[in-house]
C-alpha positions as CSV (number, residue, x, y, z in Angstrom):
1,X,8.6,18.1,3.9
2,X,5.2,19.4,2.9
3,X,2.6,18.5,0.5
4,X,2.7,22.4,-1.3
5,X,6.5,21.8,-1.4
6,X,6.2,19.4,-3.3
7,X,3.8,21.1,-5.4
8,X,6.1,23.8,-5.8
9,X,8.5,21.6,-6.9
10,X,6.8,20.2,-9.9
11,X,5.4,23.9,-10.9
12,X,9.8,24.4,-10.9
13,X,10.4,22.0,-13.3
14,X,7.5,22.7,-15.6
15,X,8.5,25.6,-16.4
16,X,12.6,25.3,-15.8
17,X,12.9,28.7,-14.3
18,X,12.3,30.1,-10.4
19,X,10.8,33.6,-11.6
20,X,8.6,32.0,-13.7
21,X,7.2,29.5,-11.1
22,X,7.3,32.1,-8.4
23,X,4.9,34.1,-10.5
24,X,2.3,30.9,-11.2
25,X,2.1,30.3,-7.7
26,X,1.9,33.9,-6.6
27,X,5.1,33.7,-4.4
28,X,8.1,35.7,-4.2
29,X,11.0,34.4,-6.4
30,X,13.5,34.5,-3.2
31,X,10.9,32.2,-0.5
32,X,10.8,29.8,-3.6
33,X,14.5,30.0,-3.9
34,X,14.9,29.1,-0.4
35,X,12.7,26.0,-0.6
36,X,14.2,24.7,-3.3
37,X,17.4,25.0,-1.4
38,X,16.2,23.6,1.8
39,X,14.5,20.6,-0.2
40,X,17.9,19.7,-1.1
41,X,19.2,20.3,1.8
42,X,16.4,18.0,3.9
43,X,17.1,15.3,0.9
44,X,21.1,15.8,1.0
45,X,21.2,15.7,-2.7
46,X,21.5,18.7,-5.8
47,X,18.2,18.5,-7.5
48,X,18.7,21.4,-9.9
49,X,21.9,23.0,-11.9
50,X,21.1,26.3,-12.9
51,X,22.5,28.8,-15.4
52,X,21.8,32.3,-15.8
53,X,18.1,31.9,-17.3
54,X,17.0,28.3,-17.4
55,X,16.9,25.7,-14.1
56,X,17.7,21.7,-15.7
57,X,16.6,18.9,-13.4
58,X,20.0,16.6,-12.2
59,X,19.3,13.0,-12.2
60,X,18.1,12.8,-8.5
61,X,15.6,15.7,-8.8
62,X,14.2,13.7,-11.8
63,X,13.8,10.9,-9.8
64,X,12.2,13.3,-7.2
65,X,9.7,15.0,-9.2
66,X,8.6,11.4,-10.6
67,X,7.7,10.4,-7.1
68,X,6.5,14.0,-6.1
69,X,3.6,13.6,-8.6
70,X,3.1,10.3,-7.4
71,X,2.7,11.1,-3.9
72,X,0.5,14.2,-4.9
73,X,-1.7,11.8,-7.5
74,X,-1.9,9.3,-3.7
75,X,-3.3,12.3,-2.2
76,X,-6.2,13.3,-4.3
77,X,-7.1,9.7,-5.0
78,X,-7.5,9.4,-0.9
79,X,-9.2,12.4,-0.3
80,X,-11.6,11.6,-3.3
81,X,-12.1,8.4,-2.2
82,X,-12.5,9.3,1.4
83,X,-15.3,11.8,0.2
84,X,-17.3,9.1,-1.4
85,X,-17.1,6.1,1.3
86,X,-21.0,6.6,2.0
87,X,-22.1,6.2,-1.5
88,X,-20.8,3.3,-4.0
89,X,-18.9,6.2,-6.3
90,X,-15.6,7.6,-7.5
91,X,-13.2,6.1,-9.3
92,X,-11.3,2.8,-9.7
93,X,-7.6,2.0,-10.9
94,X,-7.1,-1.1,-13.3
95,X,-3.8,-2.3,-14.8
96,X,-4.0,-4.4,-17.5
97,X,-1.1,-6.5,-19.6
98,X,-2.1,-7.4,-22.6
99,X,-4.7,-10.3,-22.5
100,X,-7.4,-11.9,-23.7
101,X,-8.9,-11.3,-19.8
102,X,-9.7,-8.3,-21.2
103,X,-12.8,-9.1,-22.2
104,X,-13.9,-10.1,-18.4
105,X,-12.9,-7.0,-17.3
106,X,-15.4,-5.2,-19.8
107,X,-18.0,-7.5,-18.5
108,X,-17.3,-6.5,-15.2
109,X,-16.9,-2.7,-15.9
110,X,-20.5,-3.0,-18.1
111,X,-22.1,-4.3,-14.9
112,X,-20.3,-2.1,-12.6
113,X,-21.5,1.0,-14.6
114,X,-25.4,-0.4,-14.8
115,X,-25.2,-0.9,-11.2
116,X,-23.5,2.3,-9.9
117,X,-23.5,5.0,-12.6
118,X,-21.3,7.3,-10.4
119,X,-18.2,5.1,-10.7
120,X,-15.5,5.4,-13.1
121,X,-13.1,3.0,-15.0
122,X,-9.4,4.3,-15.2
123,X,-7.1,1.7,-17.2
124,X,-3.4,1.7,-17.5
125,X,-1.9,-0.8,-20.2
126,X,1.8,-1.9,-19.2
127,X,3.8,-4.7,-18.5
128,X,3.9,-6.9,-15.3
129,X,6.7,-5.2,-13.6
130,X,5.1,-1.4,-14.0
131,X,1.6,-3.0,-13.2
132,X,3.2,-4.1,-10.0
133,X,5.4,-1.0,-9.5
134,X,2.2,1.4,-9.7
135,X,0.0,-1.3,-7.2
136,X,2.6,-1.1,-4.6
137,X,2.5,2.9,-5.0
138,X,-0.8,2.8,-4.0
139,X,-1.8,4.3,-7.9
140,X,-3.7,1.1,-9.0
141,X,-6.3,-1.0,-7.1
142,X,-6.0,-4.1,-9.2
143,X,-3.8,-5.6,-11.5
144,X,-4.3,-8.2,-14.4
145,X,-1.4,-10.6,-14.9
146,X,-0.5,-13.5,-16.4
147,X,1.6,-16.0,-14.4
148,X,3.6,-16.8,-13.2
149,X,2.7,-14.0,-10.5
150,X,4.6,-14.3,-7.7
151,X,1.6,-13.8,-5.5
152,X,3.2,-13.3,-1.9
153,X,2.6,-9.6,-1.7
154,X,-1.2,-9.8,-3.0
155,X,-4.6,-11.3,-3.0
156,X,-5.4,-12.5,-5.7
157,X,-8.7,-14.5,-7.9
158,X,-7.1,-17.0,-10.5
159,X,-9.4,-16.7,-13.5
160,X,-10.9,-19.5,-15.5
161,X,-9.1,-18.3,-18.6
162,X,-5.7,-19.3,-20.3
163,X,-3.3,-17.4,-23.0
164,X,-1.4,-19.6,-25.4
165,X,1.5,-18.6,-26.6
166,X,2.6,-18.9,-30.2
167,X,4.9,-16.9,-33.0
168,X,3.8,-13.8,-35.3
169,X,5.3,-13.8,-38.6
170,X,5.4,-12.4,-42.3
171,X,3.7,-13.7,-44.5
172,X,7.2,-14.8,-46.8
173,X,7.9,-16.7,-43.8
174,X,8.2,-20.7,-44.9
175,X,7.3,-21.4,-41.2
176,X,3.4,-19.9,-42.5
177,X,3.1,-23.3,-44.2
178,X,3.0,-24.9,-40.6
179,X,0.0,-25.6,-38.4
180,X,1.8,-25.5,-35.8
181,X,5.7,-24.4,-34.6
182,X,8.1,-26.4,-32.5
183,X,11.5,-25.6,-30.8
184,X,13.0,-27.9,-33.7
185,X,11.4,-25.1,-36.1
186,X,12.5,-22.1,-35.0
187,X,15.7,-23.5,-32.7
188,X,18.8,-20.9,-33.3
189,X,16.5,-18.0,-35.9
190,X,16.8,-14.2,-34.9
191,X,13.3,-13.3,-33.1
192,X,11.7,-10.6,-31.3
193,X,10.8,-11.9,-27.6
194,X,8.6,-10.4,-24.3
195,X,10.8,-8.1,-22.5
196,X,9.4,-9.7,-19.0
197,X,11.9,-11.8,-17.6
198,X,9.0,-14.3,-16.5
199,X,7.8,-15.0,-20.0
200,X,11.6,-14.8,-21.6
201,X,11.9,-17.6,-19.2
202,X,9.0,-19.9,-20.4
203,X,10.2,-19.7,-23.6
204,X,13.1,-20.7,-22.5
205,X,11.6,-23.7,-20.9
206,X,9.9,-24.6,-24.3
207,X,13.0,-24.6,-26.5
208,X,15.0,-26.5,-23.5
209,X,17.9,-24.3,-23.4
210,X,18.7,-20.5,-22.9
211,X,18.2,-17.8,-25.5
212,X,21.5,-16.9,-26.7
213,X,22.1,-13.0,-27.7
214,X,22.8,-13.6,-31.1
215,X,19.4,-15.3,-31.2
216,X,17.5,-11.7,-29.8
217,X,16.5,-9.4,-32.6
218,X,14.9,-7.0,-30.0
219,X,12.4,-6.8,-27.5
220,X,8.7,-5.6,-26.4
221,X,6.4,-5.2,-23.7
222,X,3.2,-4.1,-25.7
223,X,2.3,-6.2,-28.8
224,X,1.2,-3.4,-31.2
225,X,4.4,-1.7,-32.4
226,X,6.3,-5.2,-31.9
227,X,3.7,-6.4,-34.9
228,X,4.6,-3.6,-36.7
229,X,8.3,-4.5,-37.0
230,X,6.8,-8.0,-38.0
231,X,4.9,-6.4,-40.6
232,X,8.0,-4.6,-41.8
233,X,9.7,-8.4,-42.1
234,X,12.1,-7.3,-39.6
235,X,11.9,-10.6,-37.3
236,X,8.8,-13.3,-35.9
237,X,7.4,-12.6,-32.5
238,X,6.9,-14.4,-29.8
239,X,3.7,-13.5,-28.4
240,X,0.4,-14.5,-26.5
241,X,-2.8,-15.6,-29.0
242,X,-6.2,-14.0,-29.6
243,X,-4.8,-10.6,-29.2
244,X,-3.5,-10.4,-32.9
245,X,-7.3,-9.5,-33.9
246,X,-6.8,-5.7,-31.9
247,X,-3.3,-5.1,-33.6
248,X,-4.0,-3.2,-36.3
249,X,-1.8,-4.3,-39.1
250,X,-2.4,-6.3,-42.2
251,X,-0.9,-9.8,-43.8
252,X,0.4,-11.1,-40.6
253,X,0.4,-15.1,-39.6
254,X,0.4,-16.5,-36.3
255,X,1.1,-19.9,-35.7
256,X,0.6,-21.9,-32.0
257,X,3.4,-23.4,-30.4
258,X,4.3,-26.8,-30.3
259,X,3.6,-28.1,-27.0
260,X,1.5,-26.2,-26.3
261,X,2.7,-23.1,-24.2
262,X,-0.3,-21.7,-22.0
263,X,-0.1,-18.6,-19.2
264,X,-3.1,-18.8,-16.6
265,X,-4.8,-15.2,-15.8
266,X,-4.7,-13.8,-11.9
267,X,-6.8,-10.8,-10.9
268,X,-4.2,-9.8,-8.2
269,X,-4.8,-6.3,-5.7
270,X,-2.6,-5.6,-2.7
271,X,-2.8,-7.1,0.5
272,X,-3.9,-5.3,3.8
273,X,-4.9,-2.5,1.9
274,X,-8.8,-0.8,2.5
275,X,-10.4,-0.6,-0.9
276,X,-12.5,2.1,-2.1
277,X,-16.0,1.5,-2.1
278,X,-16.1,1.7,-6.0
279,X,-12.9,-0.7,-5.9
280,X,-15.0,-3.2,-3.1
281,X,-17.9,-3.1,-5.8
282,X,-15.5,-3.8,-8.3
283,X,-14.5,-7.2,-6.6
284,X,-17.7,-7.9,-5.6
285,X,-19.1,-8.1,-9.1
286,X,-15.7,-9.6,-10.7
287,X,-15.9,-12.6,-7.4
288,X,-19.9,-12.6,-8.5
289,X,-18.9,-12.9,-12.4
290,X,-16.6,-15.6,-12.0
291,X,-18.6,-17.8,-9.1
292,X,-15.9,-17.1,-6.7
């Protein structure tokens, strides 16, 4: 399998028809017929149904043009990369879940950017699992999660910095007229929780019994349109503090939880792996920021 196949490929399903992607890639219709057919026939799966004017993607060649752009996206980030090993430049891939670590890492960009102007910052906001996912594809350099990270894969700094978890309610809540919220408060009522198995399971921990279905409203992974639903009275959310002030929305109360319920921060990258020289300056200043 080559690289321009799988080039081809994605120029196929753009456009959902063969003469059509024949004539963007200045091929013949027929060769691009044939190496569609012998993709499938290298992979031993139907990647395409076709009718008599449109080509529609079956579930594996979905799955195949997902990880064609991936390898393809590899590719250019190692050649680009390769190109600028004798100067500190190019680019570097962060993955962020929604912290209050945040902050460090815009210290750490700021410096990076004084220090070597050719660099560039690419962020990617997701959960923990597509953090991961993306750091094991090679398409991130680092990752910044909130434990518990199971670390056995990665290196990893632990930053001195903590999220503390609390609940995000309406403003008609009665719970608003509390300084704080314990299991007793909240035990058995309808709420919104992190879709993240790890953090459904502290909470878990912290009201001393499993979450029952009846008791799950919904889920989220990113806080934003989860406080809109709160806005809209439509449950309370469990979520992490000091990142209600970058949620847009109005009249909305959060309220720590009672014992406290606090996450520590790792800064985690892949083991084994050669880094970049933007992604080595990158550590270097983040291991120089935090005294490590």
């Amino acid at each position: 399998m080559e690289l321009q196949e799988l080039s081809n490929f994605i120029a196929i399903a753009e456009t959902g028809n063969i003469t059509k992607a024949a004539k963007r890639l200045h091929i013949s219709q027929p060769a691009l017929s044939r190496q569609l057919q012998s993709l499938e026939k290298e992979l031993g799966v139907k990647l395409a149904e076709r009718d008599s004017r449109h080509l529609y993607l079956t579930e594996n060649g979905n799955y195949f043009l997902q990880r064609a752009k991936e390898v393809l996206a590899m590719v250019d980030k190692t050649k680009y990369e390769l190109h600028s090993q004798n100067i500190v430049s190019g680019d570097v891939y962060l993955g962020c879940g929604e912290t209050q670590a945040m902050h460090l890492m815009a210290k750490v960009t700021k410096m990076m950017r004084e220090r070597y102007p050719e660099t560039y910052i690419h962020l990617f906001s997701g959960s923990g699992d597509q953090l991961r996912y993306k750091l094991q594809a090679g398409l991130l350099d680092f990752a910044l999660l909130i434990d518990p990270t199971d670390t056995k894969n990665y290196d990893f700094l632990s930053l001195n910095a903590s999220d503390t978890w609390g609940i995000l309610m309406h403003p008609t809540n009665p719970l608003t007229s509390k300084k704080v919220i314990t299991p007793a408060d909240v035990d058995g009522i309808p709420s919104i929780f992190p879709r993240q198995k790890y953090n459904f399971s502290q909470i878990e921990n912290w009201l001393g019994h499993p979450i029952s279905d009846d008791q799950i409203i919904g889920t989220y992974n990113l806080l934003f349109n989860a406080a809109v639903m709160v806005q809209e009275d439509v449950g309370m959310v469990y979520c992490l503090d000091r990142l209600i002030n970058i949620v847009n929305v109005a009249d909305l109360v959060y309220r720590p939880l009672s014992p406290a319920l606090t996450t520590g921060i790792n800064f985690i990258w892949l083991k084994n792996r050669t880094l970049s020289s933007a992604a080595a300056a990158f550590l270097e200043i983040m291991q120089e920021v935090i005294g490590r």
